[in-house]
N, C-alpha and C positions, 0 to 999 in steps of 0.2 A: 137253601135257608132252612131253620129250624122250624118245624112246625109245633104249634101251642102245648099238643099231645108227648110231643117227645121231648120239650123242654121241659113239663110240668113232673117228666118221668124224674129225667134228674134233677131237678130244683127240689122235688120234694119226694123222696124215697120214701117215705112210711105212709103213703099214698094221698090220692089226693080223688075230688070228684067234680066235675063243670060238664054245665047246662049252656045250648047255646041257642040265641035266640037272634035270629039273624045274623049281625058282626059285632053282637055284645056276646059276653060268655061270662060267667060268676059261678062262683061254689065255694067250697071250702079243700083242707089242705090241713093233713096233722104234719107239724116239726116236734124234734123235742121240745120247744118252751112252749108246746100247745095246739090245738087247733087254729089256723089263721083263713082269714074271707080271701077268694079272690075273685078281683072282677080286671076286664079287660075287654080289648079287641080282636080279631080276626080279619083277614084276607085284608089285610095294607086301607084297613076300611078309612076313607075320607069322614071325617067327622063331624056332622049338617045336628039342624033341630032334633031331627028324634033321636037320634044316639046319646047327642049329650045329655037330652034328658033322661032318656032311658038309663043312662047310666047315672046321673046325678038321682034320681028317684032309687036306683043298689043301693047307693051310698047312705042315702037317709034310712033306707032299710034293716042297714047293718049297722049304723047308729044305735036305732030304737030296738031291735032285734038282740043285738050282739053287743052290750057297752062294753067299751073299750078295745075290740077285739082287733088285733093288728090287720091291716087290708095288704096284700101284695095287689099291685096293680098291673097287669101282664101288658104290655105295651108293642101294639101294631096298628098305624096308623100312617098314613100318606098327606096326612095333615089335615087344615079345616075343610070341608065340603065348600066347594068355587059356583056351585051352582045358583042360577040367576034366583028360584025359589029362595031357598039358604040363604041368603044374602041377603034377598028381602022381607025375608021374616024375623034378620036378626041374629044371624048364627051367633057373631059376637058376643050377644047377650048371650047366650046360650052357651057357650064354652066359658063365661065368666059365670057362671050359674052350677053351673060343673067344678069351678077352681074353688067357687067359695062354700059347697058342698065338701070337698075334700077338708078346707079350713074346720069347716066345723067340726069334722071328723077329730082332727089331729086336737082342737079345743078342748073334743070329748075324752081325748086318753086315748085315742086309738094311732097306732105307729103307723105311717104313710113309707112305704116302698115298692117302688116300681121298678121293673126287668125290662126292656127293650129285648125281645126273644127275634123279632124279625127287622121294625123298618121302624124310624121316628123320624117323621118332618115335620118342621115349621110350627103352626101354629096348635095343630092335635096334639103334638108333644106336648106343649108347654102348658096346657089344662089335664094331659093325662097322665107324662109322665115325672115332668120335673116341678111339678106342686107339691111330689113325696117329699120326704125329708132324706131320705137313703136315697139313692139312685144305680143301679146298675144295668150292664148291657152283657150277652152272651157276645162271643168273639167274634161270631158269624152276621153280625148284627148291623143294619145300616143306619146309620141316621146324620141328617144333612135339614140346615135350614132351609137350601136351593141348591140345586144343582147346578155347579159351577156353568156348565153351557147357558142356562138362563139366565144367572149372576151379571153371564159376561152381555148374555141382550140389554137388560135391562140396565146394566150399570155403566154399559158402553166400553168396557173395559175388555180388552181383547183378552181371551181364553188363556193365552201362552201367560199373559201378565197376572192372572189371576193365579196361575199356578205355583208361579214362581213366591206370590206373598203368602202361599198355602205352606210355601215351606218354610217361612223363616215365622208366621203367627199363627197360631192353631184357630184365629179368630173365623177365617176366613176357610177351615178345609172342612170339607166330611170325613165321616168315619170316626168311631167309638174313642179310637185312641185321642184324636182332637178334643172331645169332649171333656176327658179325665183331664187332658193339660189344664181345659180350663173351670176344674173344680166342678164341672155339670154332673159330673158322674164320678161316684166314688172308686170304680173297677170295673175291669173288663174282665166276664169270665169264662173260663177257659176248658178247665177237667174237673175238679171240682164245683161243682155250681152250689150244692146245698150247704157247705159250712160255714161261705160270706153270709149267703142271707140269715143261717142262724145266727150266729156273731150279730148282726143288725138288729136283729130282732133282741138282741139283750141290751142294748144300746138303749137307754130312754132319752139322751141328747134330742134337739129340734131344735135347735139355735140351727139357723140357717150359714154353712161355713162353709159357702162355694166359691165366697170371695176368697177370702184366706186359704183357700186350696188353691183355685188359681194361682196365685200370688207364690206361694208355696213351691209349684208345682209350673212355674213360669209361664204358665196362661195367660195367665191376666196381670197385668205386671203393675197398673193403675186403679182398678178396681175397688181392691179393699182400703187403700187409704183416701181413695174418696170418700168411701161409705164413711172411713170415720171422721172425715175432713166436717164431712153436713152433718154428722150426729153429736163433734164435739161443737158446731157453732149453733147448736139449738140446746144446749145443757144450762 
């Protein structure tokens, strides 16, 4: 798998620079439309109280510091920290403290896009990476909400049978390419890395369109016309 270092090489050729402080990392990064923040994780880090705070206090940082300046958000993570502490102190809160940090971010003017360069699971993702508005993953990239073997404990559902609906709904498999069926992710990149995220970065859109991508993109085949089913019966 890709390390932070050598993804950072190609994602941003006109260079870039990060600081790491445990399994947080943040710095900055010129593209052509500019210098861009980036903050992230390291080594598949489980994501408990001090990470997310650590990183939700970047974020405010780069708010008050840097108005408007677009954040890439470098994404590796094995999901929330399970630990009996974490738990009891409220990780939850604490990843929703992180999600609505990011909010404010995107409130301010600042463009949200996140890279999955190594692993994204479950509940880490979903406050680190897909609260961006862009979303992408490198090729070599995992990300899964559970791995099908635990899927099949906990859901009772034999292995073989789990596989078999992996093939016919992407709702249900791991892997990058699943994700893009279902609108989570804009692209999966591959030799070029630096041109999509530039392109993104001129993009001011944040209308959230992962429904309609799905949908689009055969993912999600019910999704979006739910979303509009409640939004045209509240008009």
């Amino acid at each position: 798998m890709t390390n932070v270092n050598s993804a950072c090489e190609q994602l941003f050729p006109l260079g870039f620079n990060l600081v790491t402080s445990g399994e947080m990392i943040y710095g900055e990064a010129k593209t052509s439309k500019g210098v861009v923040a980036l903050l992230g994780t390291i080594n598949s880090a489980p994501i408990g109280v001090d990470l997310a705070f650590a990183l939700a206090g970047k974020v405010l940082e780069i708010i008050q510091n840097h108005p408007q300046r677009p954040i890439i958000i470098l994404v590796d993570t094995q999901g929330q920290n399970l630990s009996r502490r974490d738990e009891l102190l409220g990780n939850a809160g604490y990843l929703a403290h992180l999600s609505m940090c990011f909010e404010l971010a995107r409130m301010r003017g600042h463009t949200l896009i996140s890279i999955v360069y190594k692993e994204a699971v479950s509940g880490g993702y979903l406050a680190l990476g897909m609260i961006a508005d862009r979303s992408f993953a490198l090729d070599s990239a995992q990300i899964r909400v559970m791995a099908l073997s635990a899927m099949s404990r906990i859901m009772q559902i034999s292995l073989e049978r789990l596989e078999e609906l992996c093939a016919s709904s992407p709702i249900f498999g791991p892997g990058a390419s699943n994700y893009v069926a279902l609108g989570a992710l804009d692209a999966v990149l591959a030799n070029d890395l630096s041109s999509p995220i530039e392109q993104a970065l001129s993009q001011s859109e944040q209308l959230d369109q992962r429904a309609k991508l799905g949908l689009e993109r055969g993912g999600r085949k019910l999704a979006f016309e739910v979303i509009n089913l409640v939004i045209n019966a509240h008009v």
